[in-house]
N, C-alpha and C positions, 0 to 999 in steps of 0.2 A: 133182756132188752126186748121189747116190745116195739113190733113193724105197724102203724098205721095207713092205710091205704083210701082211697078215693075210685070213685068208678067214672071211668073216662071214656063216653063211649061204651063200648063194649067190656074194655078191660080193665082192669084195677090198678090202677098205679100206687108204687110207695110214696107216702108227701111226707113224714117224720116218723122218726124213732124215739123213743119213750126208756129212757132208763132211771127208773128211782134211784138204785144205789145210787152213779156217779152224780144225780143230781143234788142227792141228800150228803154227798163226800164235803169232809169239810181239810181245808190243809192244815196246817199244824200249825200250832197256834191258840189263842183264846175266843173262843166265839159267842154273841149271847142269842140265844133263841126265844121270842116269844111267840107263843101261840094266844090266839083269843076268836072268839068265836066271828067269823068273816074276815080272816086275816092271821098274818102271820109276817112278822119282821124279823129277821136274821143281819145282824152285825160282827163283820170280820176283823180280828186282829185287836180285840182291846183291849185294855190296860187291867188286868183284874183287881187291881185298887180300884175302879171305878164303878165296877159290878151292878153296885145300890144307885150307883150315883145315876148311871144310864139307864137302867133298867126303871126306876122311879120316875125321872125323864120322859122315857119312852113311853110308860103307860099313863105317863099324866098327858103326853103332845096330845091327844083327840079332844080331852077335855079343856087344854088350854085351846086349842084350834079354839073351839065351840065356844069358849068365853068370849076371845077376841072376835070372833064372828057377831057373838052376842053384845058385845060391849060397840062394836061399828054402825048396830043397828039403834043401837038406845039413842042417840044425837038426835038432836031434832032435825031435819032436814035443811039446807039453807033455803034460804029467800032466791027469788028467779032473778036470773044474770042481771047485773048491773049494764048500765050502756059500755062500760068502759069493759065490762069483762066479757060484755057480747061479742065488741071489736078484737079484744085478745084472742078470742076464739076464734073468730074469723082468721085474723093472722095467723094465727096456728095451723088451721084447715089450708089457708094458700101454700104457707111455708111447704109444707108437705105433699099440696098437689093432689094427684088423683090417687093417687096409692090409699089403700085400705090402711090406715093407723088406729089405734088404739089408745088410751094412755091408764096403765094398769099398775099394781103391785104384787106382790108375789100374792100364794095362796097361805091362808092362815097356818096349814099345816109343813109348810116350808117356811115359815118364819119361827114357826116351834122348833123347829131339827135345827136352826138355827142357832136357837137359844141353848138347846139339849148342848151344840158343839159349846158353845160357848162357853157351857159348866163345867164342859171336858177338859177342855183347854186354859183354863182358869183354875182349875185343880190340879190338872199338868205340873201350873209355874208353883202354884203353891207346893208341891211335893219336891219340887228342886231346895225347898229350904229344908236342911236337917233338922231343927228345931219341931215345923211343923210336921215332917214324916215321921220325927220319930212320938211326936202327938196321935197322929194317926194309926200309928202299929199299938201304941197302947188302947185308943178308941177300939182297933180289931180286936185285941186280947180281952179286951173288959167285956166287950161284946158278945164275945164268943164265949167268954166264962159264964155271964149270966144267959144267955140263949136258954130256953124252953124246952126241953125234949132231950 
């Protein structure tokens, strides 16, 4: 454990401690870790039939983020407010008053985790059917017999 301190004044005060191991403790269970360079994601507790499934997921969300970003920007821009949609606006603005509002959607990268669950969970149902899980353990077996190395 590692004491970090601060100089207050004259004297040094402790403000945090610093412990890798219990930071890096993982509880029991299946966890996946990616590393990549400026970052690092860690997921607790998941399914190890889905390993590929998340893991694939997970390293694609930056570049899906990036598309949907990219693809929000490709539109051509609209035409400036109609009168009728100046008025909407207005009512909008009163409705609400003097309060600071916004009107937002999530960020690209929360609409991917989104979608990443959604494959989860959609694979979930699909393994509740024996037909398909037992499609699936044969997929792992073929898979793992022809593996590389």
């Amino acid at each position: 454990m590692t004491t970090f301190y601060k100089k207050v004044g004259r004297r040094y005060v402790a403000v945090s401690e610093y412990d890798s191991e219990l930071r890096d403790a993982f509880q029991e269970g299946a966890h996946l870790v990616i590393v990549k360079p400026g970052g690092k994601s860690i997921h607790y507790n998941i399914d190890v039939n889905h390993v590929a499934l998340i893991a694939a997921g997970l390293v694609a969300k930056e570049a899906m983020a990036t598309a949907l970003i990219n693809a929000s920007h490709s539109k051509p821009k609209k035409q400036p407010l109609t009168a009728e949609q100046a008025t909407a606006w207005e009512n909008l603005k009163k409705a609400f008053g003097d309060e600071m509002f916004s009107l937002y959607t999530e960020s690209a990268n929360t609409i991917c985790e989104a979608g990443i669950k959604a494959l989860i969970d959609e694979a979930n149902k699909l393994l509740d059917n024996p037909s398909v899980k037992n499609a699936y353990d044969q997929f792992l077996l073929i898979s793992k017999l022809t593996k590389d190395g």
